[in-house]
N, C-alpha and C positions, 0 to 999 in steps of 0.2 A: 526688464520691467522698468515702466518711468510712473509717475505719478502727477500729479499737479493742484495746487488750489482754486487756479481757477486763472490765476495772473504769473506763476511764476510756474516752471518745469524742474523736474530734478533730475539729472544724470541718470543714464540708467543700471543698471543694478543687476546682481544676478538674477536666476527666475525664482517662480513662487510656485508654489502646491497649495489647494487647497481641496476639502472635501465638501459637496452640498450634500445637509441631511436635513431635508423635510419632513421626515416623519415623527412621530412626538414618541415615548415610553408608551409602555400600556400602563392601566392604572396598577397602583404596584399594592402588594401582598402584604397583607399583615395577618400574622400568625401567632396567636397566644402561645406561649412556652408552658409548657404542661408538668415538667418536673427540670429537679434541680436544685444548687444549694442558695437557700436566698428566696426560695419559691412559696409565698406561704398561700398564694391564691390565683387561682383561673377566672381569667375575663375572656370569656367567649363572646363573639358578636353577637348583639340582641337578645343576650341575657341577663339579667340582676343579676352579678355574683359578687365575692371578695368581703373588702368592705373596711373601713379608716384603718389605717395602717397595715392593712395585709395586703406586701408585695407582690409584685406581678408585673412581670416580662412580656414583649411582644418582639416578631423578628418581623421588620422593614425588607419587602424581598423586592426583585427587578420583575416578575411578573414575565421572565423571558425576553424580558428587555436587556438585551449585553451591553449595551453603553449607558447604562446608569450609573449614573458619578454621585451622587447628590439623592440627600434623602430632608425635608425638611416635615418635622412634626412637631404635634402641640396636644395637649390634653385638656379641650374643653374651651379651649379661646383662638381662634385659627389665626387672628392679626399678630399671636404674639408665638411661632412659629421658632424651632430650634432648628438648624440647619448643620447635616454635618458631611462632609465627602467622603468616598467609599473608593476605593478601585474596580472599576470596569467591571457590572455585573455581578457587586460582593452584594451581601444583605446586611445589615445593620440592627444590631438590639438592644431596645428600648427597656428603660423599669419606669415602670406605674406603682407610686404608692400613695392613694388617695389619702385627702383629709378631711373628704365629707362624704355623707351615709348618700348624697345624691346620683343619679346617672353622668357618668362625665363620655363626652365623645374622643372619640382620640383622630386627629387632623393628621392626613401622610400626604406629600407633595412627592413624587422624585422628580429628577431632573438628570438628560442624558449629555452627554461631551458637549453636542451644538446649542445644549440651551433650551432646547424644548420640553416641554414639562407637563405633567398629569397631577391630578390628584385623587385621594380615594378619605372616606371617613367610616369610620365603624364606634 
């Protein structure tokens, strides 16, 4: 393998491997945690429930996507997104503890090993 800028060559090198993956994640899963210690409320999709300070969980899934690395979410402002890495096809779980009686959205991005990315909101 040699490479170049454009005016200068470099020696060459042992070989490379790489993988092409054009395919993107599917949109990924989020599932309200229904029981458990810490649980003091359910937020189902598209329903009013909970309510200021009553905790409540969700699991961030790959949606059958196995190379999902990356989960990035936000609760009610998507520009200000929390981002966090998972191993290969793990899920991730979130807690929601509101501080206002209003509807808040919750924002889920993932992102697989090449970089390609979906998102989902409920």
């Amino acid at each position: 393998m040699t490479s170049t800028d454009g005016q200068y060559w470099s020696g060459w090198g042992s070989s490379c491997e790489f993988t092409v993956d054009t395919s993107i994640p599917a949109a990924p899963t989020v599932t309200p945690v229904t029981s458990g210690t810490g649980i003091e409320a359910v937020y189902p999709q598209d329903v009013l429930a909970g309510g200021v300070g009553l905790m409540g969980r969700f699991i961030l899934g790959p949606a059958g996507s196995s190379d999902v690395v990356q989960y990035s979410y936000s609760f009610g402002d998507p520009a200000t997104m929390t981002t966090v890495s998972v191993a290969k096809g793990a899920t991730y779980e979130v807690s929601f503890d509101p501080s206002t009686s209003n509807a808040v959205t919750l924002y889920v991005k993932s992102k697989d090993s090449a970089g390609g990315s979906v998102g989902n909101f409920v």
